[in-house]
N, C-alpha and C positions, 0 to 999 in steps of 0.2 A: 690220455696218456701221451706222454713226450718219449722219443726213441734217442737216444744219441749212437752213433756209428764213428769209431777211430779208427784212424787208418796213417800210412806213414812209419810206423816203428821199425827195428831190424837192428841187423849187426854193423857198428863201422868203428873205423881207426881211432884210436883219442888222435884227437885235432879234426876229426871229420867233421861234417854236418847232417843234421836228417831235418824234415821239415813234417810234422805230424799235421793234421786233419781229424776237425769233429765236425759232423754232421747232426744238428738237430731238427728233427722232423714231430708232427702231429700235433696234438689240440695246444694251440695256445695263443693268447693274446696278443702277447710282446715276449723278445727276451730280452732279458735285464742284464747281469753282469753275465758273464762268459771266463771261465777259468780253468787253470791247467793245476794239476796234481800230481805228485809222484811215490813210489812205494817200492824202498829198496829192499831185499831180502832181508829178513831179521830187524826192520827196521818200521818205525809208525808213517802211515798215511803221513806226506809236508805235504804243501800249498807251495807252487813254483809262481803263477801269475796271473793276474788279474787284466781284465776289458772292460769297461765299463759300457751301459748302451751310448753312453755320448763319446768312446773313441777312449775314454783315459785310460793309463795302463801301471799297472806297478807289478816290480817285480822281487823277490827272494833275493835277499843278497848274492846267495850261493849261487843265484846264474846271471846276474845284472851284467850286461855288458855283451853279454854273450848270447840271452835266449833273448827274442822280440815276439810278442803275442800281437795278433792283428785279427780281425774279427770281417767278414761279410755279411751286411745285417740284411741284403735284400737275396740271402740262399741260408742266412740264419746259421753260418760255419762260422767255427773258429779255427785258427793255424795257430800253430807254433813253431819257430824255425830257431831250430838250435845247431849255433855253432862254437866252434873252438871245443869239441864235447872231451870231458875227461873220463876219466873210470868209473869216477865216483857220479859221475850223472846215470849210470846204470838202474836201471829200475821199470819198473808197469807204470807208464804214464796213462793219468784219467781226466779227460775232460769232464767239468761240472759245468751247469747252465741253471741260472735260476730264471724263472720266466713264471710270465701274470695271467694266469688259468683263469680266473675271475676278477670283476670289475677290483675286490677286495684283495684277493689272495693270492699270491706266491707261492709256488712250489721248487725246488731242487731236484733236480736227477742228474745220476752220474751213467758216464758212458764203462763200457766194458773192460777198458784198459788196453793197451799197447805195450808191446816191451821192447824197450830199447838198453842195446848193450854195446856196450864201447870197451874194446879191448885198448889195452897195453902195446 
């Protein structure tokens, strides 16, 4: 079983910054891609950005420019450091992680969520 731990969400200013933290810990081979998600009120699970295990990163239009996803592969964390943050980036952010449980196989698990709210 794979654990992931978020940490980093809270209240700040639009134009502030916050820098979130996932922590993946337990049985696994490798981790593969590393990714960040969000879930606004009333609104469906998006995909904000991707790590790949070789460093590559792509991101959601809606934060390009502004959020940088960077990854530690020898503590198995990913970060996300968002700034310039508006209202509309308000929401439960989740770290996803897929990682190589067997020589063959793949799994996904998602972390708990974080919320982060950006006032007006």
């Amino acid at each position: 079983q794979v654990r992931l731990v978020e940490s980093g969400g809270g209240l700040v200013q639009a134009g502030g910054s916050l820098r979130l933290s996932c922590a993946a810990s337990g049985s696994m081979l490798t981790v593969n891609s590393m990714d960040w998600y969000r879930q606004a009120p009333g609104k469906q699970r998006e995909w904000v950005a991707t790590c790949t295990s070789g460093g590559h990163t792509n991101y959601a239009d809606s934060v390009k420019g502004r959020f940088t996803i960077s990854r530690d592969n020898a503590k198995n964390m990913v970060y996300l450091q968002m700034n310039s943050l508006k209202p509309e980036d308000t929401a439960v952010y989740y770290c996803k992680v897929v990682v190589r449980i067997t020589t063959y196989d793949n799994a996904a698990y998602w972390g708990q969520g974080t919320q982060v709210t950006v006032s007006s």
